[in-house]
N, C-alpha and C positions, 0 to 999 in steps of 0.2 A: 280391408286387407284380403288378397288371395288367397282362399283356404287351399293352402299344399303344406300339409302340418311335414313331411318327407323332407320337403327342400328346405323347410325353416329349422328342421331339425337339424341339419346339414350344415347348415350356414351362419347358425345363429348360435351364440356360448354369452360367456360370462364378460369377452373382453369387447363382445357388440353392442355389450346394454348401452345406454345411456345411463348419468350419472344415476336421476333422476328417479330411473328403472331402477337399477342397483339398490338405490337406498328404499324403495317401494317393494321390491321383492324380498328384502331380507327383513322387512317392519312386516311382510303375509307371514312367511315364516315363524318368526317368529311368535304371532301371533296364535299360528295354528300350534306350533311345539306350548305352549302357555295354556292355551284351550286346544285338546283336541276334539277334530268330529268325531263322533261315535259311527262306528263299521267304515270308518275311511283310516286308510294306512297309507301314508305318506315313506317316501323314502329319497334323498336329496343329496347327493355328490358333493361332497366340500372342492371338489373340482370346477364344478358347473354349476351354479345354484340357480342359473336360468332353465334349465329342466327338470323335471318332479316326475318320479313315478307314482303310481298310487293303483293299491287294488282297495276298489269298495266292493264293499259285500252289500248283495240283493238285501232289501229290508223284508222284515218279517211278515207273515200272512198275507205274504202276497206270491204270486206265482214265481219269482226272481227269487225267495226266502235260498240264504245257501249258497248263491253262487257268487264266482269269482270276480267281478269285472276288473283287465286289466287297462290302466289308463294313461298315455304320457301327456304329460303337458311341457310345451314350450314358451316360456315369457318373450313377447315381439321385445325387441329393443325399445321401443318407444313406449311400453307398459307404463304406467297406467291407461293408458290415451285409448290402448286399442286392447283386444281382450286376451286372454292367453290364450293359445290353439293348442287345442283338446283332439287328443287322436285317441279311440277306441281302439283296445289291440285284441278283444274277448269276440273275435266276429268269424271264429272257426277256417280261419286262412282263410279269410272275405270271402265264403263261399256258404257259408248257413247263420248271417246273423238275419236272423226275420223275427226273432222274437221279440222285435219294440218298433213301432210305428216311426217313431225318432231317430233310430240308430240305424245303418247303413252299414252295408257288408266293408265301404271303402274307408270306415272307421269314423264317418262324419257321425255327431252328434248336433242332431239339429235344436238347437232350444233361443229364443229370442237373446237370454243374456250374452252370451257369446257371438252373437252377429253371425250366425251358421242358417239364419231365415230372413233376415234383414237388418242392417246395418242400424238397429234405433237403436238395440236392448242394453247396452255394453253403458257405464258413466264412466270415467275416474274415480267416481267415489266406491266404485264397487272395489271388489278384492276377490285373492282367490279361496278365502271360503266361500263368498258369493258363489261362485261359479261352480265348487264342488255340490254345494249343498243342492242348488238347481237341478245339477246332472243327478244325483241321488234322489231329488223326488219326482220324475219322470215315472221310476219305476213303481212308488205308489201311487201316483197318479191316474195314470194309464188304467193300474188296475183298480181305482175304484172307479171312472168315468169311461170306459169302453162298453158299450151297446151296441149289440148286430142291427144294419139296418133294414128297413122292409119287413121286419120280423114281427110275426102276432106279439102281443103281448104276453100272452101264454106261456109265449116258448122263448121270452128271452132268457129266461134264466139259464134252461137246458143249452142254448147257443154258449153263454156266458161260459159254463162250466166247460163242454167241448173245445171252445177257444182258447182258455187258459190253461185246459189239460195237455193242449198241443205247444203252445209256449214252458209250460214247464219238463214237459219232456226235452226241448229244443236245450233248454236253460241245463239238466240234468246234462245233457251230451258234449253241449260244448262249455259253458260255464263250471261246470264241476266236473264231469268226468275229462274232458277233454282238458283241462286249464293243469289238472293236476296230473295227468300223462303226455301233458303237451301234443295231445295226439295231432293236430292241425298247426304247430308251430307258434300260435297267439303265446306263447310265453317264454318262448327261446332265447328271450334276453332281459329278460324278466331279473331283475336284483335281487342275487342270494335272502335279502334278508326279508324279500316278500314272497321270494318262495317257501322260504317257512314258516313265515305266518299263514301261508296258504294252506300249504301241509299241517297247519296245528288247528283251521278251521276246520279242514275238511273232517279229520280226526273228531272235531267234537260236535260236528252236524251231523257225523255216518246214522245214526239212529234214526234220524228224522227222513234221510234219504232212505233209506232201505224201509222203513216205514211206506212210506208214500208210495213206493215201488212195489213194493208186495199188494197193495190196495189194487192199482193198476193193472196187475198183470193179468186179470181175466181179458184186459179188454186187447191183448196181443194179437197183432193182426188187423184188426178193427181202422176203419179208414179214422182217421186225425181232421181235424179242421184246414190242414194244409193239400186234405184228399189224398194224402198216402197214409201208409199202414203203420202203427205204433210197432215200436222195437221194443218194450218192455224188457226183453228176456236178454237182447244184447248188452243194456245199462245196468242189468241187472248184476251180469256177470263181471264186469268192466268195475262196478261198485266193491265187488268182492277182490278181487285182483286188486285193486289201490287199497283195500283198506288191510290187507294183507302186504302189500309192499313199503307201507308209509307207517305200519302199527307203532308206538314208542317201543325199544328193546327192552324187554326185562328187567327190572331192578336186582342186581348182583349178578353173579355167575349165573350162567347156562345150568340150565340142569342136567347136565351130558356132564358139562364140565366140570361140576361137583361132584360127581359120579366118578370121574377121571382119577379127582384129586383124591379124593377116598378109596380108593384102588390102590392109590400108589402109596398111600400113608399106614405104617407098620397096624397091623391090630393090637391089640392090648396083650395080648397074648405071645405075641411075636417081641413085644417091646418087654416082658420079663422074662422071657426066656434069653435076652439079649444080655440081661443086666444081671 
């Protein structure tokens, strides 16, 4: 099948499935609402159940830890036969996704199950955890088998850490800071109920980002592995600003407003001299 995941989103719904699809699509489902994955968030249109959003979160200790990826998927009409088409929306308005050898600014995820590198990797017997769970280990993969090449042995490690210091900044700017102020668009239609979950991760990774950020910022200015210069000081502030605009509100009144209402309430003294 032609990957244009745009035009199949367009043209394809709930009343193009085939039967076959229909009853195959609602046995994934329900399979994953039964078992869910862990750091995959699904969210599904009782409208439409041939579309799925999903943000998974980067897995941990690795350079991706934290961030947001947003993902749609469309079931072909003919599903099982052929795979679901996987559109990446986390690619900074397809103009700074470089942070994964697999992932393309035009939202393609190249990985064999999906048929996005050649037509073998896809059965029928697969399903769409298959295909989540694939797309999820990409990102620990990558980062325990990526090696600079031509490099002494020496100094792989120091390339290593350079490399993934320049991916996780990428990841900080558009995966977390951008995803949560939509600063590049990747999330402008993103479903209420994964923008809060988005908003309630960010909320309980802020430590671990500003951690990392503060470690980093001697190296401001300093060329990246992309050969431009780390922004540290930009994410820095960007980090403070969302975690300021997204904080949970207070438990009870304002303290303003408490203040208000104790103003306006007799004093004890005013209330016997009344009576």
């Amino acid at each position: 099948m032609e990957w244009n995941p745009d035009r199949i989103w367009k043209t394809e719904n709930a009343s193009t499935m085939t039967p076959v699809a229909l009853k195959r699509i609602k046995l994934d489902l329900a399979d994953l609402k039964k078992v869910p994955l862990p750091d995959i968030h699904l969210h599904i249109k009782d409208a439409d159940i041939s579309k799925v959003y999903v943000l998974m979160e980067g897995p941990t200790e690795t350079p991706y830890e934290g961030g947001m990826f947003y993902i749609r998927i469309q079931f072909p009409r003919n599903y099982p036969f052929s795979p679901p088409m996987v559109l990446l929306e986390t690619t900074g308005g397809g103009n700074r996704c470089h942070y994964h050898r697999n992932m393309f600014p035009n939202g393609k995820i190249c990985i064999t199950i999906l048929n996005t590198v050649e037509n073998l990797g896809w059965s029928s017997a697969m399903n769409l955890s298959n295909a989540l769970v694939a797309v999820q280990s990409l990102f620990s993969e990558y980062s325990k088998e990526w090696s600079p090449l031509g490099v002494n042995v020496a100094h792989v490690k120091e390339f290593r850490e350079l490399h993934f210091s320049s991916i996780r900044e990428q990841v900080l700017d558009v995966a977390i800071c951008g995803m949560v102020e939509d600063r590049y668009g990747d999330a402008t239609y993103m479903p209420d109920e994964l923008k809060k979950k988005m908003h309630e991760l960010f909320a309980k990774n802020y430590k671990k980002f500003e951690d990392y950020v503060r470690k980093q910022a001697p190296k401001q200015g300093q060329l990246n592995a992309s050969n431009t210069q780390y922004n540290w000081k930009s994410i820095w502030e960007r980090l403070k600003a969302l975690k300021k605009g997204i904080q949970d509100p207070p438990l009870g009144p304002k303290k303003e407003d408490k203040q208000k209402k104790e103003d306006m309430e007799p004093k004890e003294e005013e209330k016997r001299e009344n009576t």
